[in-house]
C-alpha positions in Angstrom: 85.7 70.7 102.8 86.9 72.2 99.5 90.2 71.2 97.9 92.2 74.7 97.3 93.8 74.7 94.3 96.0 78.0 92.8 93.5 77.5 89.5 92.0 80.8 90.6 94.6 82.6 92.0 96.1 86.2 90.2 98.3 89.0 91.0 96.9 92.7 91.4 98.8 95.4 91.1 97.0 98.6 92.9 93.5 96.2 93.2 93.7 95.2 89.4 93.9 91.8 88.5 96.8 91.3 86.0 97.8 88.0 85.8 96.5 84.7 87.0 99.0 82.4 89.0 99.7 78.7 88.7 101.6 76.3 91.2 101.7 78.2 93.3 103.5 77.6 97.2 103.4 79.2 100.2 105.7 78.4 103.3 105.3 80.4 106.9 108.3 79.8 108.4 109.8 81.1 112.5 112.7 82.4 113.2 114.1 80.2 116.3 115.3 81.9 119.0 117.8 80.8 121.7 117.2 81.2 125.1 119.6 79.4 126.9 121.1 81.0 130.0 124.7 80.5 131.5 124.8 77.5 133.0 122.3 75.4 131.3 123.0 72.1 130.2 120.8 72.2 127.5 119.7 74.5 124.6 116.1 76.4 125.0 114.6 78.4 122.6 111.3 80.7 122.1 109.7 81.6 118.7 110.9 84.5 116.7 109.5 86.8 114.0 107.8 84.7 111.6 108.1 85.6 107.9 105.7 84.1 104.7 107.3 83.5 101.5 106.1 81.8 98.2 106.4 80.8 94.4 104.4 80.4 91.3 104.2 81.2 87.6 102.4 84.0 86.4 100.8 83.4 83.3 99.3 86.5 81.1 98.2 87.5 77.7 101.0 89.1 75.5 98.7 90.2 73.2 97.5 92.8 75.9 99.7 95.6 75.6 98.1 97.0 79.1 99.1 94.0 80.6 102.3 93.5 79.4 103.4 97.1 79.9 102.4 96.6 83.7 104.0 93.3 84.0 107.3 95.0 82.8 107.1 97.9 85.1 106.4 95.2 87.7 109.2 92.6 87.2 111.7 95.8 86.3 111.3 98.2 89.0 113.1 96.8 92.1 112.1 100.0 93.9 108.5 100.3 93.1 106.1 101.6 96.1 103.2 99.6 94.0 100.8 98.0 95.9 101.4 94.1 94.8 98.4 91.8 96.2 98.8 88.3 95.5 95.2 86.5 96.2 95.5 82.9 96.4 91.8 82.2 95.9 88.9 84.2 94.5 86.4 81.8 94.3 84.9 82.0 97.8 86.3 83.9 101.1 86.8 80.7 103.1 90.3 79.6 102.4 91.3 83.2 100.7 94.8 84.1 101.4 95.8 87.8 100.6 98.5 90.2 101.2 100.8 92.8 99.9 104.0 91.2 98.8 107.0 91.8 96.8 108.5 90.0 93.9 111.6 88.9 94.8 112.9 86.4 92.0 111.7 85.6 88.7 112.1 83.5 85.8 112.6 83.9 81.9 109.7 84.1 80.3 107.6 81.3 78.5 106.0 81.7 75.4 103.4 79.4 73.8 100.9 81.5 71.6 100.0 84.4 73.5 100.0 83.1 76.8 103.2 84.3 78.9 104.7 82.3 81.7 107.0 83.4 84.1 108.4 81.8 87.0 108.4 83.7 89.9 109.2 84.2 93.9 107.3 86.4 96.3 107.7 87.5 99.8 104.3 89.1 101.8 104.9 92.3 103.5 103.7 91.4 107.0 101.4 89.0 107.9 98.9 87.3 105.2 95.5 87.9 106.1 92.7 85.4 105.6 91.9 82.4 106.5 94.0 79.1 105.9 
């Protein structure tokens, strides 16, 4: 079995790869939901919606103004209908974990050279698909 690392994971905006992402974590995470009745003793409960969320650091080349003009559109438009993909490993298909999801926090940018990091915080769109 292969180790997955985030080493060749990036962040496509409409299918184009624009940024690789390091550190990156991913938590799935169910609502619970109580089902105790009236007159129970004891609280029940059933599983609820479940909902995928995740954080990284995006790291990019400033000196591509392509790239950086996307990654500003991206981190400055809270109401873009851009298709974000984040793909979690593009090495192989076994392990892959892909999905539309939305940036929802992110960092001040890094600067060493050309290479821009920024801390970020995503949250998928529905369900990942791949395999984990």
């Amino acid at each position: 079995m292969a180790v997955k690392t985030s080493a060749t994971a990036e962040l496509r905006l409409d299918g184009t790869a624009i940024a690789k992402v390091r550190d990156v974590s991913i938590t799935f995470a169910r609502d619970a939901l109580e089902t105790t009745g009236i007159g129970q003793n004891d609280r029940t409960y059933a599983y609820g919606i479940r909902g995928t969320s995740g954080s990284g650091t995006l790291l990019y080349d400033a000196a591509d103004t392509a790239t950086r003009a996307v990654i500003n559109r991206l981190l400055s438009d809270s109401t873009s209908t851009n298709s974000i993909s984040m793909v979690l490993d593009t090495s192989t298909s076994d392990g892959t974990i892909t999905g539309d999801a939305l940036i929802t926090q992110a960092g001040t940018s890094v600067s060493v050279g050309d290479l821009v990091s920024i801390p970020i915080s995503f949250t998928f769109s529905g369900k990942p698909s791949g395999s984990y």
